[in-house]
LUMPAVEX-570046 format. One record per residue (C-alpha): residue number from 1; x, y, z; chain. Coordinates in steps of 0.05 Angstrom, whole numbers, m for minus. Layout:
REM residues N
REC num     c1     c2     c3 chaine
REC NUM      X      Y      Z      A
...
REM end
This chain:
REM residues 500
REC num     c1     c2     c3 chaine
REC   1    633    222   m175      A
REC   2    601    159   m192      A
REC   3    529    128   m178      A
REC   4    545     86   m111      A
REC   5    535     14   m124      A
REC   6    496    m13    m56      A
REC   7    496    m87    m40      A
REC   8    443   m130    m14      A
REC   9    435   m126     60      A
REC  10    424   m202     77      A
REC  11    436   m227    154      A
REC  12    455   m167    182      A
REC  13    514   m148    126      A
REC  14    515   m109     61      A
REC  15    529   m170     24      A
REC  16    553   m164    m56      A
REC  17    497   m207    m99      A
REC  18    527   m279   m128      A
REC  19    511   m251   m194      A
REC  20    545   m196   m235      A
REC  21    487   m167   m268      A
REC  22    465    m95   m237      A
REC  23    403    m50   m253      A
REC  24    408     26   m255      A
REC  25    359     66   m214      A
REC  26    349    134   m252      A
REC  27    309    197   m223      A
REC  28    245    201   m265      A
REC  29    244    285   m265      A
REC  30    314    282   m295      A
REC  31    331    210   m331      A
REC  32    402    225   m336      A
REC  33    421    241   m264      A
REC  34    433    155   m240      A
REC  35    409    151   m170      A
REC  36    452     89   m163      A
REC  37    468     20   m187      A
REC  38    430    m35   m146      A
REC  39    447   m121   m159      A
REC  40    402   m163   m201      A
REC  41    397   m219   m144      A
REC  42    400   m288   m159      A
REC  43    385   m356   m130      A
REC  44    431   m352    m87      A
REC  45    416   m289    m57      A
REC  46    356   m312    m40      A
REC  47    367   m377     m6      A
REC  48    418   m348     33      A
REC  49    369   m296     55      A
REC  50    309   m349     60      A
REC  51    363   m389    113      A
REC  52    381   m333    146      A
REC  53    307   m312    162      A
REC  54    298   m395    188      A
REC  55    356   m395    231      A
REC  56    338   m320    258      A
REC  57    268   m341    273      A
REC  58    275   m376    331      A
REC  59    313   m321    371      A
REC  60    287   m267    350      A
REC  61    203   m297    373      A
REC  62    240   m319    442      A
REC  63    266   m244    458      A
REC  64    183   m232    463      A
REC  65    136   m175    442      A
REC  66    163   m120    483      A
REC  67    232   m134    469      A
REC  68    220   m133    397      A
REC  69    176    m73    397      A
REC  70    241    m31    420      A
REC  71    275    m42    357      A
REC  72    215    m10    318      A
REC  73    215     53    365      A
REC  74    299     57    350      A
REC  75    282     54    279      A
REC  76    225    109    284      A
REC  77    276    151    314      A
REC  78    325    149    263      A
REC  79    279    164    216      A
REC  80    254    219    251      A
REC  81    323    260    256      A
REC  82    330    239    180      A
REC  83    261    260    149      A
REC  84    292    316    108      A
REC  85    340    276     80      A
REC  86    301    213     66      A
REC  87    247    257     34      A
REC  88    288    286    m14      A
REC  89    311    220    m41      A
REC  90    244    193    m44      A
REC  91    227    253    m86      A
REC  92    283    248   m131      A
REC  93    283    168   m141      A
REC  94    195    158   m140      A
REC  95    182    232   m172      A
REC  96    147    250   m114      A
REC  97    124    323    m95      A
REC  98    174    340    m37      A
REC  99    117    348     16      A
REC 100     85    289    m10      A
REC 101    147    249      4      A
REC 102    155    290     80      A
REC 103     84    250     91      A
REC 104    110    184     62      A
REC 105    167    192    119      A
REC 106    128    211    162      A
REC 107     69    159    149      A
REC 108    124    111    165      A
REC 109    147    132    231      A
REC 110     75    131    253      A
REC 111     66     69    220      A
REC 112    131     44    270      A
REC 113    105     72    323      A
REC 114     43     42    325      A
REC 115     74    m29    324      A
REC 116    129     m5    382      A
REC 117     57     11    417      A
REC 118     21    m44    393      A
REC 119     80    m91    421      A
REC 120     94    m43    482      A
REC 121     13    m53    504      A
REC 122     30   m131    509      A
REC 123    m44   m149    491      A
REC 124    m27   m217    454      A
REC 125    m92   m258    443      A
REC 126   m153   m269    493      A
REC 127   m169   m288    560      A
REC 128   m244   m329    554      A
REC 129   m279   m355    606      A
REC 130   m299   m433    605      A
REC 131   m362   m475    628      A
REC 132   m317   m504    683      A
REC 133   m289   m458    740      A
REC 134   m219   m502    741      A
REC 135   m201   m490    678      A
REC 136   m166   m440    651      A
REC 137   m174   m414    568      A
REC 138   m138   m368    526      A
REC 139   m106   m352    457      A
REC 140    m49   m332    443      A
REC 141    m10   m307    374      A
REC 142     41   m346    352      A
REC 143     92   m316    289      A
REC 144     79   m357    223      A
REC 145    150   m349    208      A
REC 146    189   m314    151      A
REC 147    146   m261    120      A
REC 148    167   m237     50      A
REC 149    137   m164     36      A
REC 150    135   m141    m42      A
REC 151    127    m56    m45      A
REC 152    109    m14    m92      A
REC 153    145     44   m116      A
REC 154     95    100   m103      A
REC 155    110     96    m26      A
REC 156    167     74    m19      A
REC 157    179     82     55      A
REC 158    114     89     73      A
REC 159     87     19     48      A
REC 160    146    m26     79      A
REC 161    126     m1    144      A
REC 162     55    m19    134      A
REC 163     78    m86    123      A
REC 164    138    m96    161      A
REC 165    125    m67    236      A
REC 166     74   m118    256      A
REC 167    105   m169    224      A
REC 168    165   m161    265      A
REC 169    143   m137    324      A
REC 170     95   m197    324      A
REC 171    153   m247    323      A
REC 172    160   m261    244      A
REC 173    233   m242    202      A
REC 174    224   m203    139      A
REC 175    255   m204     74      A
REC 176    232   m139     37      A
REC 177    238   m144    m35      A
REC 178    233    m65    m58      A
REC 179    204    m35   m116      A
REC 180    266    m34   m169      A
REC 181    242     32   m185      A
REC 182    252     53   m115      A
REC 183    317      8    m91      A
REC 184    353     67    m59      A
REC 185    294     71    m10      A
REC 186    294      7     11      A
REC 187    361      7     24      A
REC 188    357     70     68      A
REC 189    307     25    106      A
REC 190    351    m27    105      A
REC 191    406     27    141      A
REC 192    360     47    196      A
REC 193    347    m31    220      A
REC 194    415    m38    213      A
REC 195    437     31    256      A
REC 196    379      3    303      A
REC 197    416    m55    324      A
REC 198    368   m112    300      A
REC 199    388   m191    290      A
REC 200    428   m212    237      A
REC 201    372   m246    185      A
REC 202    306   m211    214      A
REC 203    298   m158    172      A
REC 204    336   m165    103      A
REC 205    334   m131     43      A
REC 206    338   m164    m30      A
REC 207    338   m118    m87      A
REC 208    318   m146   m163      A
REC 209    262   m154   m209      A
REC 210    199   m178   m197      A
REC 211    195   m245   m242      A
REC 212    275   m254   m213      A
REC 213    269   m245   m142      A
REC 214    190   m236   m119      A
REC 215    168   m303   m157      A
REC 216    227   m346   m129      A
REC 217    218   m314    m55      A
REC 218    130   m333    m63      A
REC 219    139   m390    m79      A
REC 220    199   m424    m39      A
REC 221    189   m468     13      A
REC 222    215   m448     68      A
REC 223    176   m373     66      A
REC 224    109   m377    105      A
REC 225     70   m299     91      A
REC 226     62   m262     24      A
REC 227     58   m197     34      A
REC 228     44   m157    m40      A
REC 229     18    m92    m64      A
REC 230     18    m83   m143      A
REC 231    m25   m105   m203      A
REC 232    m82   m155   m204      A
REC 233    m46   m198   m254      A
REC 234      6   m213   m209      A
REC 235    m32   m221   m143      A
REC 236    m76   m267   m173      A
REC 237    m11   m309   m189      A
REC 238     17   m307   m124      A
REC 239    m58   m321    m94      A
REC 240    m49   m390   m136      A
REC 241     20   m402   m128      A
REC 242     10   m400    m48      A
REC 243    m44   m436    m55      A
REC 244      6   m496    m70      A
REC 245     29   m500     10      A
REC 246      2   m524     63      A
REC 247     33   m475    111      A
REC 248     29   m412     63      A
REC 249    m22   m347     62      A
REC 250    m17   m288     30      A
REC 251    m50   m214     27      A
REC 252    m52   m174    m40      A
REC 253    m75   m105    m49      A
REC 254    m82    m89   m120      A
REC 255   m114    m25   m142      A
REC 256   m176      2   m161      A
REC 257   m229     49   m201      A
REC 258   m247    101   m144      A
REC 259   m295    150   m136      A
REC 260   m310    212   m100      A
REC 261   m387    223    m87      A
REC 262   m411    295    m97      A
REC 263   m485    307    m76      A
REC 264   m530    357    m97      A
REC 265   m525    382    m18      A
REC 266   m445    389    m15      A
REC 267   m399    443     m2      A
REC 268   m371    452    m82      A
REC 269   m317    495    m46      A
REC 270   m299    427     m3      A
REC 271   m324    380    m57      A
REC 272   m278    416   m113      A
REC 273   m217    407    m64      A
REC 274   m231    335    m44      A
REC 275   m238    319   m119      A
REC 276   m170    352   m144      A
REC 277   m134    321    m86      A
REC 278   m165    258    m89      A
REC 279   m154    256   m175      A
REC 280    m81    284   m177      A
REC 281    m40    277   m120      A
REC 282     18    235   m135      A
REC 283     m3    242   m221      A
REC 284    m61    199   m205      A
REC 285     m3    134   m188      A
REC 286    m42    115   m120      A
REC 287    m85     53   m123      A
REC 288   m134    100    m84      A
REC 289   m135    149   m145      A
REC 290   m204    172   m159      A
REC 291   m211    163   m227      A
REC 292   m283    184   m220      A
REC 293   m326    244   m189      A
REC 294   m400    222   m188      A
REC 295   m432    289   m181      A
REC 296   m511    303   m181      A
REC 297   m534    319   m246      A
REC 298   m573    394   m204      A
REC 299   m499    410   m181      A
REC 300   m457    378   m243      A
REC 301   m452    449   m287      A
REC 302   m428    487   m226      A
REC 303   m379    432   m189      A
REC 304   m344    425   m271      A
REC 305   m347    490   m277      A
REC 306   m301    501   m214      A
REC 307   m261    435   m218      A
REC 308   m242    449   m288      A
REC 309   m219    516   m265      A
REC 310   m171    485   m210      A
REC 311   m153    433   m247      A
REC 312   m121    485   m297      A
REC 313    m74    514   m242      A
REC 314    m61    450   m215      A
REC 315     19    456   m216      A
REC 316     64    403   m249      A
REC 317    128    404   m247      A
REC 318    198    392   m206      A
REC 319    183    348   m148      A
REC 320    238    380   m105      A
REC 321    206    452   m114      A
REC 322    161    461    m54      A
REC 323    104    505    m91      A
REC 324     87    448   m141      A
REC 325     20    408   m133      A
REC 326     48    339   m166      A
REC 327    101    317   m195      A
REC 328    130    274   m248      A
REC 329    106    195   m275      A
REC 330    148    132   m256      A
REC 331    172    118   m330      A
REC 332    155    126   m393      A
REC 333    107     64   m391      A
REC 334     71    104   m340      A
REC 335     61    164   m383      A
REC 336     41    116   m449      A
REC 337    m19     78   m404      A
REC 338    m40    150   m380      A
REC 339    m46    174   m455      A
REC 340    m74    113   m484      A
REC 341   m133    131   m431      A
REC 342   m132    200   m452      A
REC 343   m140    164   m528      A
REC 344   m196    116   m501      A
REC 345   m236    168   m469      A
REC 346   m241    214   m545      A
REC 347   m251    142   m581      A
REC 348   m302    126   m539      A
REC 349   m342    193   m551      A
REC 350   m334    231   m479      A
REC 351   m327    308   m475      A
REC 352   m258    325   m470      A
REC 353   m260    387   m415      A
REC 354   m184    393   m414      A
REC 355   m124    363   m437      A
REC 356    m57    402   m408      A
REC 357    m19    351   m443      A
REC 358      2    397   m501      A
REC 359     29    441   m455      A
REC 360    108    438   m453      A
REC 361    127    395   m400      A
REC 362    167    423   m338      A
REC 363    241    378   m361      A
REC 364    249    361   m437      A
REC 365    270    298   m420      A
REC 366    224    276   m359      A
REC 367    168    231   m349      A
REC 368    101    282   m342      A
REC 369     29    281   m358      A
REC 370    m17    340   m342      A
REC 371    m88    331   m320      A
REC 372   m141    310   m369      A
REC 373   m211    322   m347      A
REC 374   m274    295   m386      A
REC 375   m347    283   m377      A
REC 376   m402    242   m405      A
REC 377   m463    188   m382      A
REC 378   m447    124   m350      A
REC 379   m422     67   m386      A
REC 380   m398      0   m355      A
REC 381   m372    m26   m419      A
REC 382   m327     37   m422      A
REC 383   m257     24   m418      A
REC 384   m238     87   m391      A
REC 385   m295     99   m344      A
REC 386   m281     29   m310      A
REC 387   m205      8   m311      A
REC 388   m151     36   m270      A
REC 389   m113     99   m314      A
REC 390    m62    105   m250      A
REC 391    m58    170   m287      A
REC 392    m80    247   m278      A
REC 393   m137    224   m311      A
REC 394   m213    238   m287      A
REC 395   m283    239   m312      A
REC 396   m340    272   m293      A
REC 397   m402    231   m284      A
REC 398   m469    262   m277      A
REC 399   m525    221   m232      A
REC 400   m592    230   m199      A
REC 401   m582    219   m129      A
REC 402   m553    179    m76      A
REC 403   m578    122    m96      A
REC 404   m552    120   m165      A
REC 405   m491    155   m148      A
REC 406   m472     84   m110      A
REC 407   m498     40   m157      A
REC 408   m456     73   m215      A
REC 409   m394     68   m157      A
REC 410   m407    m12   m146      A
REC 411   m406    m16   m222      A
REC 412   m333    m44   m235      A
REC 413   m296   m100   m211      A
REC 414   m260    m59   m159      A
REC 415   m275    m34    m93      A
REC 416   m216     m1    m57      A
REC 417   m232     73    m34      A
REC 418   m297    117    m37      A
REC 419   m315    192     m9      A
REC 420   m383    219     m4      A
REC 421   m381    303     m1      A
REC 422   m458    314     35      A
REC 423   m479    355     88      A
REC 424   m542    296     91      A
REC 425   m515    248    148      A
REC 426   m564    202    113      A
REC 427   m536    200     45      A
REC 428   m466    193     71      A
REC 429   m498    130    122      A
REC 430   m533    104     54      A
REC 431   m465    106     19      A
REC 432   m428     81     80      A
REC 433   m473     15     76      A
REC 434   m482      9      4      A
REC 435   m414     27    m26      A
REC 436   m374    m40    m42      A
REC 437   m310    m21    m24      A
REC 438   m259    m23     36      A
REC 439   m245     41     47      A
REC 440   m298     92     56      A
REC 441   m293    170     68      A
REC 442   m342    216     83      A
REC 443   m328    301     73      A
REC 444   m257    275     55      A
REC 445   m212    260     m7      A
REC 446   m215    182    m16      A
REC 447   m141    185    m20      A
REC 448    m99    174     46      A
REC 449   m104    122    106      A
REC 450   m103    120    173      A
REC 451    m40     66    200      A
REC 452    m80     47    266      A
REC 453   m139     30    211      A
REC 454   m142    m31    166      A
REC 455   m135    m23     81      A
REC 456   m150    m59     30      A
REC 457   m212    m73    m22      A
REC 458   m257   m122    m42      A
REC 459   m277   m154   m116      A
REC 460   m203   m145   m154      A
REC 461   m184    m90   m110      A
REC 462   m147   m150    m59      A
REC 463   m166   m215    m25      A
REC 464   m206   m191     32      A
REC 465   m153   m196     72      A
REC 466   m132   m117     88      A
REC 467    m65    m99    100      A
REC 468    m34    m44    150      A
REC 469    m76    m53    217      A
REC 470   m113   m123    192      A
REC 471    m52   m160    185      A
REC 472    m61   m195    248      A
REC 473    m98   m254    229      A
REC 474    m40   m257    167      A
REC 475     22   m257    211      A
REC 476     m6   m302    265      A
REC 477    m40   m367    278      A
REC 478    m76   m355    344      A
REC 479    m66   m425    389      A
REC 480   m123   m452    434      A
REC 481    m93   m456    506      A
REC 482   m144   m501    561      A
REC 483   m111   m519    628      A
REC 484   m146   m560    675      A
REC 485   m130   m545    751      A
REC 486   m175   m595    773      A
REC 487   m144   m670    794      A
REC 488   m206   m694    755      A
REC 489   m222   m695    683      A
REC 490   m291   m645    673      A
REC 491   m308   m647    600      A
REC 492   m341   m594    568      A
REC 493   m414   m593    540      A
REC 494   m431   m646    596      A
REC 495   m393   m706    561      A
REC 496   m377   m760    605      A
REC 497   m304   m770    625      A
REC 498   m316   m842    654      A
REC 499   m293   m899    621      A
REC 500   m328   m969    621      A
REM end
């Protein structure tokens, strides 16, 4: 049989793209098994999906919060009696580690059922009390209007969720515009809104490229929220290109150079796990990757010691196989960045502590990199040390101390995701209030996140806008209510109503 060729969904159909042109999406573990054939959308795809959104709008903010919550709990059910299923697709199409991909279904429904509860709760905007008994003050939330949400590949069902639930459950339409290395998960997630029953043009799904399809959806006019998670480069372009329209905002969450604390105090045991997990889950490909482990220069020979030794087991291989750690890269562009850092790190003098990468990989013709582990003094002008690998790819960096330890962490132009590993409650405090970043762990991995939680960084790491649980302020425009149940005009502060 064939790869199935799937269709756009666009106003509540599985509607074939206006143009003929169709990408392959190709299981990164194996290249030659095709996952499917997806449409390179064209203009016209997208202002029909742009109109659809418009003319949905109006509907679906009238059928209010609870109403619209529902629809999220239908789809969190679905998922639920399909997580098996789902995960094994998101392990075969994003090269995902098969329990890895169980959480990114999983980290979904959660993330679903926190905006059914979030809508179900009804607590839309605030009550305040005024200066004047007879009158009555409150906010409420009002839906910006069509919100256009740009995923990444490395979680592919996960991440829509994070930016999709509020945004409908808060009274906006969605067009999601998935990762095209990941299109047959977005159109699963297209399937379960559709199973669920929800309005033709609130949630749609437009599959393409991202200079095709994200760049015309940013910047039309009739879109109102940006939604992105990917490279700087291209945040900073939608940042300007929505700063064009009046009626336009945006968030962008957009990687970073993360570190996991170790103090001379810490558990190694704990501090050894934290690191591996935090360095190679996923290959390294999360934007919460710790590319560094700051370790105190009285603990450093014993904690590299022990984290080289783990990171030699460290399994790679077949993401479907249960017993491996991690899995395979995106592409082959993946694996050439990962070895050009492996390259920068020897050019630029560090100790190379191990480099699994002439090991023979687990399919001749996947995508893999191994771990590479190396260790040296701080440098900020180090390439390696300071730019994002998004790679198995991790130094060790001896310091003296807390203090330094943070200052060495602030010492990049990102600040995502940070972990301390202390048993000093002041140390981790110190680090909690010195550690530029938006994301801060203590006695934990810096990977993961908590959906009830906001995420996002601050320098390049995103516009200080978080995404997940902050979205609020994004998706809504809170409105200033005042009515005056008094037959007389009172003004406030004591200004005189009387006219002469």
């Amino acid at each position: 049989m064939g790869a199935p060729q799937i269709h756009n969904f666009i106003n509540g159909a599985w509607r074939p793209s206006q143009g003929k042109d169709w990408f392959e999406s190709r299981n990164p573990a194996h290249p030659g098994e095709l996952i499917g054939l997806f449409p390179q959308s064209g203009a016209d795809d997208i202002e029909e999906a742009v109109t659809s959104a418009n003319r949905a709008f109006a509907g679906w903010h009238a059928l209010g919060l609870v109403k619209r919550a529902e629809y999220l709990l239908r789809v969190a059910r679905l998922m639920e009696d399909d997580t098996e299923p789902l995960a094994r697709i998101i392990a075969r199409e994003a090269g995902k580690q098969l329990n890895e991909a169980r959480a990114d279904v999983v980290e979904a429904i959660h993330t679903a059922q926190y905006a059914f509860s979030f809508g179900h709760l009804g607590q839309y905007g605030r009550v305040v009390g005024d200066e004047v008994p007879t009158k009555r003050c409150y906010e409420i939330l009002e839906p910006r209007g069509v919100v256009v949400a740009i995923t990444p590949w490395n979680f592919p069902v996960a991440l829509p969720f994070w930016l999709t639930g509020l945004s409908l459950v808060l009274g906006n339409c969605v067009i999601l515009k998935p990762s095209e290395y990941t299109p047959m998960c977005g159109a699963k997630i297209a399937g379960y809104f559709e199973q669920a029953g929800v309005p033709a043009g609130v949630f749609q799904v437009i599959q393409g490229f991202g200079e095709t399809v994200g760049a015309p959806l940013v910047s039309h006019p009739r879109t109102h929220v940006v939604l992105f998670t990917g490279s700087y480069a291209v945040g900073l372009g939608i940042k300007q290109e929505v700063a064009k329209h009046a009626d336009k905002v945006c968030t962008i969450e957009t990687g970073g150079k993360n570190a996991v604390l170790v103090m001379e105090d810490a558990n190694l045991e704990m501090a050894v796990t934290a690191s591996l997990l935090s360095a190679f889950k996923t290959a390294g490909q999360r934007c919460v990757t710790a590319g560094r482990l700051l370790v105190d220069s009285r603990v450093a020979d014993r904690f590299t010691d022990q984290f080289v030794a783990a990171a030699n087991r460290v399994t790679v291989g077949e993401p479907l196989d249960e017993q491996v750690f991690y899995g395979s890269m995106i592409n082959q562009q993946g694996v050439e960045k990962g070895l050009h850092f492996n390259e920068a790190a020897r050019k630029e003098g560090f100790e190379i502590l191990l480099d699994r990468n002439t090991e023979s990989p687990p399919t001749p013709d996947g995508y893999w990199l191994k771990p590479f582990v190396y260790t040296g003094a701080w440098r900020s002008n180090s390439v390696c040390l300071t730019e994002e690998a998004f790679s198995p790819h991790v130094a060790i960096v001896p310091v003296r101390g807390v203090e330094e330890a943070v200052a060495v962490y602030n010492d990049t132009k990102y600040g995502l995701s940070g972990s301390i590993i202390t048993e000093d409650y002041r140390k981790a405090k110190y680090a909690e209030e010195h550690m530029r970043c938006g994301i801060f762990y203590w006695n934990l991995p810096c990977i993961g996140a908590g959906v009830r939680l906001p995420f996002g960084g601050v320098k390049q790491s995103g516009n200080l806008i978080p995404s997940a649980a902050g979205l609020i302020p994004v998706l809504t425009h809170p409105k200033a209510v005042t009515y005056n149940l008094d037959p007389t005009i009172v003004m406030a502060q004591g200004l005189s109503a009387k006219i002469t």
